[in-house]
N, C-alpha and C positions, 0 to 999 in steps of 0.2 A: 240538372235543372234545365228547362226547356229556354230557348234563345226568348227575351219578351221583344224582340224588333223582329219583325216578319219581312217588312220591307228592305232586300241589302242590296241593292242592283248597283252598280257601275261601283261601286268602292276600292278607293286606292289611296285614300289617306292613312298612311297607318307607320308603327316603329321600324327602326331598324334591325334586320336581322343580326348584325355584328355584333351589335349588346350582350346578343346571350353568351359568348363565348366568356363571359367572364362568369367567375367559379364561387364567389364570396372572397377573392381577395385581390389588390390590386399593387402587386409587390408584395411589400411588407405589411401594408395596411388593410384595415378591414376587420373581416374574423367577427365572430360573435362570442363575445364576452357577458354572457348573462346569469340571471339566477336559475338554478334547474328545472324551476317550475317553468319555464319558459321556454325551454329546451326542446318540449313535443308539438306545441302549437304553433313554434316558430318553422321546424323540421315540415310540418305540415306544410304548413304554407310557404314553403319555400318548396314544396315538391308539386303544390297544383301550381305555384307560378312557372316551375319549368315544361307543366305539361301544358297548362292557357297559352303561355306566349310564342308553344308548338304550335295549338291547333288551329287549322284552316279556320273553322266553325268560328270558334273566339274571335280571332283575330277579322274576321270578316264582319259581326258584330260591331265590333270595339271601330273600325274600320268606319261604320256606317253612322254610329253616334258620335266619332269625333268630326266626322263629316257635316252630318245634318243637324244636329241640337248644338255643337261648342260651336260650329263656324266655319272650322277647316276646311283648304289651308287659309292663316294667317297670312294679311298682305306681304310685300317686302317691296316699301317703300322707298324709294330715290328722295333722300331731304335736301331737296336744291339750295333751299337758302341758308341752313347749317352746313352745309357741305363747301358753299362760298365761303361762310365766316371762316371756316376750321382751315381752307384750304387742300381740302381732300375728299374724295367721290366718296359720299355715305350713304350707308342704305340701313332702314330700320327696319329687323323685322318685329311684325305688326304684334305681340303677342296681347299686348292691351284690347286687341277688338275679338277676345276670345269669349263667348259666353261666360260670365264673371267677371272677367277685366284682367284674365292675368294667364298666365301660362300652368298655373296650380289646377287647371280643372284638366289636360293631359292624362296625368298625374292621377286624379281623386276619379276620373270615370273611366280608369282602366285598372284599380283597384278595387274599384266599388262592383264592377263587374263581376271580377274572380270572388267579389265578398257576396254576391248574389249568388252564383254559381257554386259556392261552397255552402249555402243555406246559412248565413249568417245571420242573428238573431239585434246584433245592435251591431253599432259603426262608433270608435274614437279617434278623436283625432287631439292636435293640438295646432294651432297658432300665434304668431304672432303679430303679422300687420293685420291678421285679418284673412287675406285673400285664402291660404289655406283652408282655412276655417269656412269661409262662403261657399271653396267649391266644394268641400267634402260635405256641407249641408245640403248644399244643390245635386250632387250624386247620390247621396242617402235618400233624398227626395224623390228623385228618375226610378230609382227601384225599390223605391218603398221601405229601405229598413229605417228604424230608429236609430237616432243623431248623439252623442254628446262630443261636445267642442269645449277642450280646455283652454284656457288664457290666463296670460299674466294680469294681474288687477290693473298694472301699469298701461299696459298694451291696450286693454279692453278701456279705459280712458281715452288715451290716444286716436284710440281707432272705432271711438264709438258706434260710426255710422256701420261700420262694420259686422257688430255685434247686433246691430237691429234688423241688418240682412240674414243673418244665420237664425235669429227667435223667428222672424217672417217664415223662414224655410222650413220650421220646425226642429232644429237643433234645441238642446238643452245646453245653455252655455255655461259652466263650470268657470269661476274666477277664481285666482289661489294670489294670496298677498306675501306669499313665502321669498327669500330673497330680491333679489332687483325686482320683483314681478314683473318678469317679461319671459320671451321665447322660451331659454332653457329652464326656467322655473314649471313651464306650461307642459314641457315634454317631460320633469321628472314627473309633474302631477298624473300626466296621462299613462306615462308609464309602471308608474304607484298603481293605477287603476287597471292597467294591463297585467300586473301581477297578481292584485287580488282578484282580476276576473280572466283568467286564460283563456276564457271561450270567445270572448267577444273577439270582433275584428279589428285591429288597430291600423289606422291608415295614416300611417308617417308623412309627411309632407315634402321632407326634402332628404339628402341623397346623403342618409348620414346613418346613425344606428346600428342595431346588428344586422348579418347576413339573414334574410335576402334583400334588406330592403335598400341597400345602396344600387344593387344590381337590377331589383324591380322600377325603381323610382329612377333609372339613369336609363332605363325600357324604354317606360313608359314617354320621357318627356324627349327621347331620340327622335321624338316623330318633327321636332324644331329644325335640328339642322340635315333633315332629312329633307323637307321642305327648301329649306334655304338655300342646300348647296344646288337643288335643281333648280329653283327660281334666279338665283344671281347667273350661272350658266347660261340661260333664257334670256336674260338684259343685259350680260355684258359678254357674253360667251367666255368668259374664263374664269378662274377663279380668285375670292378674294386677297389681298394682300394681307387684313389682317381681322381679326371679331374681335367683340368686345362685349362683356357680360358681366353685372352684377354678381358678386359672388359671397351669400351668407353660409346655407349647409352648404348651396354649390347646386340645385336642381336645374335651374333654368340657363347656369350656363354650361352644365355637362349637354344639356340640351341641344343646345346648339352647335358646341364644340364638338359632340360626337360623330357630325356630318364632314370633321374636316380631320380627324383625328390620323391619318392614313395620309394626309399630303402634307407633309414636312417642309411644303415652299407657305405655307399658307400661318402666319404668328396669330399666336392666342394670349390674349392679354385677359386676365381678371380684377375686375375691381375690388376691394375690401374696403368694408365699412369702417372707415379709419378714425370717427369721432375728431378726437384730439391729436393726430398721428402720434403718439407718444405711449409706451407702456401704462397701463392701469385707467387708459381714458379711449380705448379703441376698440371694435370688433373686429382688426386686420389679423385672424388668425396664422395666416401662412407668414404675414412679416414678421410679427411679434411672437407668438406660440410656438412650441415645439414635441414631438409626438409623443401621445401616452394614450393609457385607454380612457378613454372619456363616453358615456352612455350608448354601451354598447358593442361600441368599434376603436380601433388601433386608428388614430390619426393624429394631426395635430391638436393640441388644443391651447388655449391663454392660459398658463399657468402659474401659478407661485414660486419664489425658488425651492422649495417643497415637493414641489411636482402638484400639488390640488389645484382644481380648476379652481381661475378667479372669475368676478363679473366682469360681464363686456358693454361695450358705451358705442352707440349707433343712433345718429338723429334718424335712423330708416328701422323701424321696429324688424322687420325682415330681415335685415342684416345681423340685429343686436343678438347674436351668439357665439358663445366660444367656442364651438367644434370647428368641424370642417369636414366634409365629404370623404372618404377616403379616395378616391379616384382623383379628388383635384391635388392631395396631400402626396402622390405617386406621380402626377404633370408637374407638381412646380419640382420635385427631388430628378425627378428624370430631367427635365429640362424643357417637358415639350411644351407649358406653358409659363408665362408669367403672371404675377399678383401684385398688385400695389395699392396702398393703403390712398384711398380718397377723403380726403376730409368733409367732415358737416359742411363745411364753407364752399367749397367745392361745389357738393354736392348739389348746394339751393343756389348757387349760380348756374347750372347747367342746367335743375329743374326751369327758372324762371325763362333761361336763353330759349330752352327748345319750344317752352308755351308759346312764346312769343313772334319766334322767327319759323314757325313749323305749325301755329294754332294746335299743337298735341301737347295735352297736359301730362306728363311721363308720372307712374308712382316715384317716390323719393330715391327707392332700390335703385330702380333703372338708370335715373339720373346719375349714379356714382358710373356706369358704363361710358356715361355719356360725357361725366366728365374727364374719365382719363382717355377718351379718343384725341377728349379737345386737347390734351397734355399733349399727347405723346404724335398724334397726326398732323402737328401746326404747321401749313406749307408743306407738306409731303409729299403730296400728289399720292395718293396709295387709294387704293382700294379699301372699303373696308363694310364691314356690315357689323351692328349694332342690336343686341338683342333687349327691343324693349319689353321687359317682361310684364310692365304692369302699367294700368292705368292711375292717374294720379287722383279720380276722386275724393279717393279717403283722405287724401292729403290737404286740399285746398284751405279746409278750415280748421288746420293747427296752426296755433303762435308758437312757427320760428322763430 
């Protein structure tokens, strides 16, 4: 199918090459554990994503629309007066001023691409705060295919204002009241619908499922600390001491994190949606959970003593899930990064601090980043950069 951008002059926004080297598995983790019927269409698209994220032509594309329509790049902001409180030089990168509000449109218009370029006929996805869901409506949109957008009933409460941005876009939004109604309820429902229709395009949202889509979705959102590590370079000439990133399937901080993965001076910390920090009240996969197959892929997940997944509890709808990426499920076993459970409590003190002392409204996700820098950087003197992934809109008018 022919390129619909004519115009690609100067473009140098784009992922890292180093992504591809991974195969469908990350260690032990990963793998695609599916039903047969799902076997050919996934094989498919697991073979044009290794030939798109090859070609000059695509990538020169993709290049020019995360440039000129998402915004790229995303600031990387010096937060002088957080960075006094906390006692240590913080830099946020900007992912909130991305067209949508979030670092999820990366992500949904470099899939929605290959879903154009493969003559796709409809586009599914699933969410759960929302922002997935905005941008895969908003890239359905750029190229024209038809939308449906799953959500939890829960979620789609929560995050009303959200859902009225995807109907605006033309999405057809799917609500399902099946379990906790939220995240993973949203992605069995999508995926229920990816079985009875193998044709359609499913665009996963975050770095979890079967192969390819841990490795497509941890591509596609490498263009984060691809940026980052060149821009802190730039304003401080070295690099940082530590990042910090929300982490629910894990998209937006493999993001970041894959710009640093190669310098071993440089600590990675991940937040988890820690609810209640306590077993049965948290989405802290990696502290609480342990590995099995969970939709799709070999990773960790919150489970029973049984081994079945249980529900997960996150005042940050984007959090509230019991999987976990396989790639962050091989960083915490290897060692090369850490995860720690953030609580609700937490989380809406670092939301309210950064509004306040920063006029940036962070989404709820971000703010769990945000508050375990404040934990773990108090008086440090460190370096460090901060991956905001989302804007706080949707958040302003829920009763916490």
């Amino acid at each position: 199918m022919n390129s619909m951008i004519e115009n690609k002059n100067a473009i140098k926004v784009r992922p890292l090459e180093h992504m591809l080297k991974y195969t469908g598995r990350y260690g032990e983790y990963g793998g695609a554990y599916i039903p047969e019927i799902l076997s050919k269409p996934l094989k498919k698209l697991g073979e044009a994503f290794d030939y798109f994220a090859r070609d000059p032509e695509f990538n020169q594309e993709l290049s020019y629309i995360l440039q000129d329509y998402a915004g790229r790049p995303s600031a990387l902001y010096f937060a002088k007066r957080l960075s006094n409180y906390i006692g240590s030089t913080i830099y946020l990168k900007r992912e909130d001023l991305n067209h949508t509000g979030s670092h999820k449109i990366n992500n949904t218009l470099g899939q929605a691409l290959i879903a154009y370029r493969m003559g796709a006929k409809e586009i599914v996805a699933e969410t759960g705060a929302g922002q997935h869901g905005v941008a895969t409506a908003t890239a359905a949109a750029l190229f024209g295919i038809p939308c449906k957008i799953f959500m939890g009933a829960e979620d789609a409460q929560r995050q009303a204002l959200n859902v009225k941005r995807m109907q605006l876009l033309g999405a057809e939004v799917v609500t399902t009241s099946r379990g906790t109604a939220t995240l993973k309820d949203a992605v069995d429902e999508a995926l229920s619908y990816y079985i009875s229709h193998p044709d359609i395009f499913y665009l996963l949202g975050s770095q979890v499922g079967p192969d390819p889509y841990p490795r497509m979705v941890g591509f596609f959102q490498s263009v984060i600390g691809q940026e980052a590590r060149t821009q802190i370079l730039q304003k401080e000439g070295r690099l940082p001491d530590a990042l910090f990133a929300a982490v629910g399937g894990g998209s937006n901080a493999i993001g970041l994190f894959s710009g640093f993965l190669e310098d071993t001076e440089v600590k990675i910390y991940g937040a988890e949606g820690g609810g209640d920090a306590q077993p049965g009240k948290t989405a802290a996969t990696l502290t609480f959970g342990k590995p099995t197959v969970f939709q799709g892929t070999f990773s960790y997940c919150l489970t029973d003593e049984n081994g079945n997944p249980i529900e997960s509890h996150s005042i940050a709808a984007g959090l509230d899930y019991p999987g976990i990426s396989p790639q962050h499920a091989f960083m915490k076993d290897s060692g090369r990064a850490e995860y720690f459970a953030v609580t609700d409590k937490e989380a809406l003190e670092a939301f309210h601090l950064l509004s306040e002392l920063e006029g940036i409204i962070p989404a709820i996700e971000s703010s769990h980043a945000v508050a375990l820098a404040m934990r773990l950087l108090r008086n440090k003197k460190q370096l460090a950069i901060i991956n905001l992934s989302g804007r706080g809109d949707k958040d302003v008018s829920r009763d916490f």
